[in-house]
N, C-alpha and C positions, 0 to 999 in steps of 0.2 A: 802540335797534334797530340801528342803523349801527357800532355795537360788537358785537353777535354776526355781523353781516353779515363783517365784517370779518376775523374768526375764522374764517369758513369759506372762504376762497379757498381754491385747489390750495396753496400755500406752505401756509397753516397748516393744513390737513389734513394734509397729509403730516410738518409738524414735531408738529401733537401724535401720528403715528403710531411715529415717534422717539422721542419723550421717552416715551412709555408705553413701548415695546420698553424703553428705558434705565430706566424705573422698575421692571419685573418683572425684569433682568436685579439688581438692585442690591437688590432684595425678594428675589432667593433666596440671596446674598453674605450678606444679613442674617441669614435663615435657618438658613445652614451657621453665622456666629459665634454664636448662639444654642442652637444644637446644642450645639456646643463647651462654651456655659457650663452648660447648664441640667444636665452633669453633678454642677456643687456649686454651682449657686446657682439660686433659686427664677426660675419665670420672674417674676413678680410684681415681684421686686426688677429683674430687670431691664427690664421694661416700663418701672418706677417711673426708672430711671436713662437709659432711655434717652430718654423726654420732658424731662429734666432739661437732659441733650446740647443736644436738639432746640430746646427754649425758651432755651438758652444762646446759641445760635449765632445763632436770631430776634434775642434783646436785643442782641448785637455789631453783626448789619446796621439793627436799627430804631430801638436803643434805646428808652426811656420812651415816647414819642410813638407806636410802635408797641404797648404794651398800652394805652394810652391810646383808641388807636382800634380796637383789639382787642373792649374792653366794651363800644365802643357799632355794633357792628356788626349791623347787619339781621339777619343769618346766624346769631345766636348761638342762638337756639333751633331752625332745623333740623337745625345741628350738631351739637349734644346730641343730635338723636333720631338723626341718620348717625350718633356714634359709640357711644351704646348697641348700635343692631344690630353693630356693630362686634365690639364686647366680648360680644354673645349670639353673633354666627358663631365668636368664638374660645372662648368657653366651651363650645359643643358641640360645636367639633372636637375638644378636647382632653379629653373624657370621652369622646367617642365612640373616642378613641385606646388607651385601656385594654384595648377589646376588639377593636376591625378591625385590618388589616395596613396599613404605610403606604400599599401601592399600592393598595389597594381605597380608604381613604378619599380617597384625589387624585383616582382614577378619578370615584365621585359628587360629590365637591367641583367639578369641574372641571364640572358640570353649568352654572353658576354665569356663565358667558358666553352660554348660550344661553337662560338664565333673562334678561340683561341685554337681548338681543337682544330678546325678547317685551315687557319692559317698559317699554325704549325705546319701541315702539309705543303700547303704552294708556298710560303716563304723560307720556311727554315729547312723545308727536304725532309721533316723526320717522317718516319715509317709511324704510323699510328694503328695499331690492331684494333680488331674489332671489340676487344674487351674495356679501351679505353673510350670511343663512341659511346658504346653503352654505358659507362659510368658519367656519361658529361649529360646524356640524356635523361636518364633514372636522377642524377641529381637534380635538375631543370624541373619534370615534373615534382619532384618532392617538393622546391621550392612554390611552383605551381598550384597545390594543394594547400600548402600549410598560407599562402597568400591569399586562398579564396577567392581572387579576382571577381570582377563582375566583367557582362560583355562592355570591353574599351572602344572598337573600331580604329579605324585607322585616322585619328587626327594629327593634328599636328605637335601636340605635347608627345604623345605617341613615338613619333616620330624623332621626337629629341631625347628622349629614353635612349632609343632604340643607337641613334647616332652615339649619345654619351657608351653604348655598350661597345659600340663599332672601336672608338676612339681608344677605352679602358684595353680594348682586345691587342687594340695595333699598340698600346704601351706596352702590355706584357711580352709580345712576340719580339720585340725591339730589347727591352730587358734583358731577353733570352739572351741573343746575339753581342748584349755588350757585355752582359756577366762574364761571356767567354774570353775576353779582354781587357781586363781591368778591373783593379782588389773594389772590393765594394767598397768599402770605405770610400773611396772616392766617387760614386757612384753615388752612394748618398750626400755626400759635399755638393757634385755639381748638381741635384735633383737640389735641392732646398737653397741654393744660392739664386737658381731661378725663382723660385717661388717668392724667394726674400724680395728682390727685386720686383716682380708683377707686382705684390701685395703691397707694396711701400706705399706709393701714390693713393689709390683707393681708401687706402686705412684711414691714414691722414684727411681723408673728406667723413669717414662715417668716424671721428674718433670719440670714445667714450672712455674715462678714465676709469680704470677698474680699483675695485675692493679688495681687499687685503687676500680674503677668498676667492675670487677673480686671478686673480695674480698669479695663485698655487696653482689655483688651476691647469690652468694657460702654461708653467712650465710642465706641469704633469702631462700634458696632451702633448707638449712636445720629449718628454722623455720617453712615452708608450710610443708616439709617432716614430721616434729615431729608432727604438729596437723593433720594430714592426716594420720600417723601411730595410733596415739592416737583413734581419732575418728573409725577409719576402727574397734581396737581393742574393744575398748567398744561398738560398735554397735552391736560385735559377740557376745555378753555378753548377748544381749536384745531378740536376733529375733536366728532363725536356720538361719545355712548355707543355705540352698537352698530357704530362705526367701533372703538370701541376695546378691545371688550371680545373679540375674537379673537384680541388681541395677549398676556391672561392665559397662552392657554396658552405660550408662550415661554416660562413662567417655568418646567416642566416640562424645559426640554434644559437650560438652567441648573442645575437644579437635579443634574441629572444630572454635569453637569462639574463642579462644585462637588465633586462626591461622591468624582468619578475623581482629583482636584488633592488632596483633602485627607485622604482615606481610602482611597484606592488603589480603590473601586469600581469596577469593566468593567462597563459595561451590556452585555447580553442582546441579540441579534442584533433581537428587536420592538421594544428601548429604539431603535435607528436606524430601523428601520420608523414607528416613531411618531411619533418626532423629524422624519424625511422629512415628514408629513402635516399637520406643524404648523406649520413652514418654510410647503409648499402654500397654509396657511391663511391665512396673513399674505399671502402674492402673490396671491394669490385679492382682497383686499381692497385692496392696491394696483393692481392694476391697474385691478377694478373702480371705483375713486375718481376713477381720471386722467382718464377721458371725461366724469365726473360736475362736477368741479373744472374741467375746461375750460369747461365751460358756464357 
């Protein structure tokens, strides 16, 4: 008990509010190199390589001793169930991508913080004030705006958004709960040993030999990957879920200048309107914490 107490002072609320900004900032970095490759290589293969990275860089800081304590860790079977839903939010985002436009599926994706926010309350118990609601919703609209949607309806790509949001939500709330028990470090071992293993088979049918640039790549996406898993983890350690789950949308102005840096995209006079509102969201939730954190 005096270890989660511990984790919620003002200091470490406000560093896991850090280290998650730093994980969604470094999650949309990953993003754009991913863009890049999946022009000639499967994403599969690169999932497959970038847990590779990922479990490369664990064995350097743990060595043995670290899978050692990896298999017998408490955690290992809620893991498995956080990253199946993992691998179900990505496999309906990415068919439901066949048919929506990117900024219509971000727009319902982004649902996916205010989903966090609700289940923070019936699963985890935490107290949510009303200061933090309004930060998950003021961020939702800004996303909203700066996406422009057009009218969607309710179909069934719709629908598999909507579910990939459901699944992303129930990973983070699970997160929450296992941070409280177990060094991240091994949190990120068993998340990417799963992945290694899913992605093995698949790779292997779509495989493409990569180019010398290809290669860099693919460990780059996995070294942005491993400190962006890391960070995401240990932030959930500092702050509640639904302190942290208003900070997702940041990863939306990112992704934005990622776009502008590397493919010369202008965002759209709403993409600043939106971006203003999501900025909003996050001070919305600082400020609200620092009279909370004094206490």
């Amino acid at each position: 008990m005096a270890a989660v107490v511990s984790t919620s002072t003002r200091d470490g609320v406000f560093a896991g509010m850090v280290l998650a900004s730093v994980a969604y900032m470094l999650f949309s970095g990953q993003d754009a190199a991913i863009k890049l490759l999946v022009a000639g290589i499967s994403v599969w293969q690169i999932l497959f390589f970038r847990s590779v990275v990922i479990l490369a860089g664990c064995g350097a800081v743990g060595g043995v001793k670290l899978f050692r304590e990896t298999a017998r860790s408490p955690i290992v079977k809620p893991m498995f169930v956080r990253s199946l839903l993992m691998l179900g939010a990505w496999l309906c985002f990415y068919t439901a991508a066949k048919t929506l436009q990117l900024a219509e599926m971000t727009t319902i994706y982004f649902a996916a913080p205010v989903i966090v926010t609700i289940m923070s309350v019936v699963i985890l118990k935490e107290r949510v004030p009303l200061l933090r609601w309004a930060a998950a919703l003021v961020g939702f609209v800004g996303v909203f705006i700066a996406c422009d949607p057009s009218n969607l309806g309710f179909t069934l790509p719709v629908v598999l958004v909507l579910t990939a949001a459901l699944f992303w939500a129930l990973s983070i709330v699970l997160m929450r709960k296992m941070a409280l028990q177990e060094r991240t470090i091994i949190q990120v071992v068993l998340n990417n040993c799963f992945f290694l293993v899913t992605a093995a088979v698949p790779m292997f049918l779509v495989w493409e030999t990569p180019n010398l640039g290809q290669a860099a790549l693919m460990v780059l996406v996995g070294a942005i990957g491993g400190a962006a898993q890391f960070a995401l983890f240990e932030g959930m350690k500092r702050a509640e879920a639904s302190v942290i789950a208003p900070f997702e949308y940041t990863s939306l102005v990112w992704a934005f200048v990622f776009g502008y840096l590397i493919w010369s995209e202008v965002p759209r006079i709403e993409v600043y309107a939106g971006a203003g509102l999501i900025m909003l969201a996050g001070l919305i939730i600082i400020v609200g914490e620092r009279p909370r954190s004094s206490r």
